[in-house]
C-alpha positions in Angstrom: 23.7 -3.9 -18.9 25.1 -7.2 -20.7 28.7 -7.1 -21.2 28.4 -7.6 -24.8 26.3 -4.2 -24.6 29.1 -2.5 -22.4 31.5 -3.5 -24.9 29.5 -1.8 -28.0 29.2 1.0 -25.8 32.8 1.5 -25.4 33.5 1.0 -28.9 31.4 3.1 -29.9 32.4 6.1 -27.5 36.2 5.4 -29.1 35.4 6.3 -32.6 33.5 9.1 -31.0 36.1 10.4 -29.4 38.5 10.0 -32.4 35.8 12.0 -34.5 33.2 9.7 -35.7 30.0 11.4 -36.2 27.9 8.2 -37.1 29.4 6.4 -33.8 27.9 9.6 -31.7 24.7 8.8 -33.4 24.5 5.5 -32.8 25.1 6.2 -29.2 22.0 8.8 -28.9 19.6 6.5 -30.6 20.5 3.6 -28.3 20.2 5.6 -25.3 17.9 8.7 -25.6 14.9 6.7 -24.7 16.8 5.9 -21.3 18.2 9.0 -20.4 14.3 10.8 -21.3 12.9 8.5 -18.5 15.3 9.4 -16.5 15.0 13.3 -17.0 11.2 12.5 -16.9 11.5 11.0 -13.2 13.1 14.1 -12.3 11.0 16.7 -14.1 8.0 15.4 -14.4 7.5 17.5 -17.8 7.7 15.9 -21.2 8.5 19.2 -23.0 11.6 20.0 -20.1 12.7 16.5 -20.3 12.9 16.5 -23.7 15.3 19.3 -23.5 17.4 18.3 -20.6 17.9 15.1 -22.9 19.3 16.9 -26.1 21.8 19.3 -23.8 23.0 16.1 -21.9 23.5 14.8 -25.6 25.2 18.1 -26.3 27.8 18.1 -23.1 28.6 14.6 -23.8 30.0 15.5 -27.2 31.6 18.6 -26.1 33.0 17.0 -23.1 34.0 13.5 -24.8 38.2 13.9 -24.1 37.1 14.0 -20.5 35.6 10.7 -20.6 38.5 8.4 -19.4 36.5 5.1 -19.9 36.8 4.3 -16.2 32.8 4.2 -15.5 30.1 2.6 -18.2 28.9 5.2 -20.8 25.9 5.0 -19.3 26.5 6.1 -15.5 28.4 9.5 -17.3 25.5 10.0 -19.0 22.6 9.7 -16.6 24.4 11.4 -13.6 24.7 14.6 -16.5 20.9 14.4 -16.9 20.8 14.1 -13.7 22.6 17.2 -12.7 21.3 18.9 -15.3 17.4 18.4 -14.6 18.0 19.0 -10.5 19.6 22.6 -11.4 16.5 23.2 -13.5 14.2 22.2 -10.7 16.6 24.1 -8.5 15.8 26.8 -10.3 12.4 27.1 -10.5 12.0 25.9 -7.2 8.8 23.3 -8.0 8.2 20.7 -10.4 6.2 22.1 -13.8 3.2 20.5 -14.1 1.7 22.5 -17.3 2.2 19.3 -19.5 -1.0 17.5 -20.0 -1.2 14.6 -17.1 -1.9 12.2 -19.7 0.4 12.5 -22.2 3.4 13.0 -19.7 2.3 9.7 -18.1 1.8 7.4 -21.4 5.2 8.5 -22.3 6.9 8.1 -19.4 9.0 6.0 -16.8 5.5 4.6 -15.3 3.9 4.0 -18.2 5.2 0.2 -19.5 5.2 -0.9 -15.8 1.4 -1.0 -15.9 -0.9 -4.1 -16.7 -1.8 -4.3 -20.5 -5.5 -4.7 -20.3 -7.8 -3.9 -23.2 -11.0 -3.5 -20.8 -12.2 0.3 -21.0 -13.2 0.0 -17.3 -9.5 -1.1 -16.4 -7.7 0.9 -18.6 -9.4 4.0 -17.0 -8.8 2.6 -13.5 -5.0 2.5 -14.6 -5.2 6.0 -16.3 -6.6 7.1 -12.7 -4.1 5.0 -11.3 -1.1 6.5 -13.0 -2.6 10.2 -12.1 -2.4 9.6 -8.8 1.3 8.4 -8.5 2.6 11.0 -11.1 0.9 13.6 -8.8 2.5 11.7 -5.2 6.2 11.6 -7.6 5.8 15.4 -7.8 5.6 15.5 -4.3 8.9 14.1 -3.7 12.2 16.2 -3.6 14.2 16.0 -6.8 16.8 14.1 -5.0 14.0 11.5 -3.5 12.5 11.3 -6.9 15.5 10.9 -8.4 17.0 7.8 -6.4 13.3 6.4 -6.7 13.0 6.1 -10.3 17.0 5.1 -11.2 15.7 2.3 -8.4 12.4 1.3 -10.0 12.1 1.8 -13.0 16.2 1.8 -14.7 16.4 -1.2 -12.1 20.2 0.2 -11.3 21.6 -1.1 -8.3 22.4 0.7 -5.1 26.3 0.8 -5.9 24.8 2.0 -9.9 22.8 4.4 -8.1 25.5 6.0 -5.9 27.9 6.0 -8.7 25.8 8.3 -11.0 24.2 10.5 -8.4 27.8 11.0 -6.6 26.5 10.2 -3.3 27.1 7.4 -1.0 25.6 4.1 -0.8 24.1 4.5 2.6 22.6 8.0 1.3 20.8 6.0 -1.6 19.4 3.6 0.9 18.6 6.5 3.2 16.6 8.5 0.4 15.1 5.5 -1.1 13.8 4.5 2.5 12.2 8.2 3.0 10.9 8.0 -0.8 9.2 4.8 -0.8 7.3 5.8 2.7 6.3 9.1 1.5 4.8 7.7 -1.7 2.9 4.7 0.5 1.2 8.0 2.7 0.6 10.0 -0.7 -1.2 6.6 -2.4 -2.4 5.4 0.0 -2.8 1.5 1.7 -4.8 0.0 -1.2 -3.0 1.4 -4.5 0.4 1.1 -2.5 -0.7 -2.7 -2.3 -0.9 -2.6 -6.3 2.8 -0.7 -6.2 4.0 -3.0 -3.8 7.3 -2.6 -5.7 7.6 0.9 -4.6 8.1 -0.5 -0.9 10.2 -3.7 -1.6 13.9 -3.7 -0.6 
């Protein structure tokens, strides 16, 4: 995040804290579409993503005094939906997967890193394509998945990453190591080549 951006933030999150409803607001709409992807790596479910999202939103205003301004906005907020998403799959013990495949996919975390290409051929190749690694994601453990997609897709570093999942920088690089090679056996040589990404350090 630009420093200009973690200077609104904190701004912001002031008159929040001192009461002002239309700063809290401003805050969800500029982050909400973040902290879904990031429930969404975890979940893998639209619908339960969607849901983590608005009782993240909800802790964060109940829990705003608590906020000492120490960490950015946004690392409090992601290792809440965070939390909160791994005690739901916790809970059910497996990843819901009653979402349609293709909805969950075009609006999530995946989704913009993929070639635009107007081709019906290759746009069904890349519908196939993002099948296949939505169903290898939901064969990772939440905390694999979860250090895999703050990685890729939010583009946090490892220091980011071990900040808002509370665990150490050597655990991120441990998990991260074990996640990338057990999505390269579930994809496969060839469409690991095209998520070559997945694998890089």
């Amino acid at each position: 995040m630009e420093p200009d951006a973690k200077d609104d933030d904190r701004t912001l999150v002031l008159a929040a804290q001192q009461g002002d409803p239309a700063a809290f607001r401003a805050l969800v709409v500029k982050h909400q579409r973040r902290a879904y992807k990031v429930a969404l790596g975890v979940l893998r479910n639209a619908e339960d993503a969607q849901e983590i999202c608005q009782e993240a939103f909800l802790r964060v205003y109940r829990n705003f005094a608590s906020f000492d301004g120490r960490a950015r906005f946004t690392t409090w907020l992601h290792r809440i939906v965070i939390n909160l998403a791994i005690d739901q799959v916790r809970r059910r013990r497996a990843v819901c997967l009653d979402v349609d495949v293709a909805q969950a996919l075009d609006t999530g975390a995946f989704a913009s890193s993929l070639p635009v290409d107007i081709d019906p051929a290759r746009r069904l190749a890349n519908r196939e394509l993002r099948t296949r690694l939505h169903a290898a994601l939901a064969q990772l453990s939440a905390a694999h998945r979860t250090v895999l997609v703050l990685r890729e897709i939010e583009d946090l570093s490892y220091r980011e990453i071990a900040d808002t999942t509370g665990i150490s920088i050597g655990t991120v690089m441990s998990r991260l190591f074990h996640a990338r090679r057990r999505m390269q056996s579930l994809l496969g040589p060839e469409t690991h080549a095209e998520w070559g990404h997945l694998a890089a350090a």
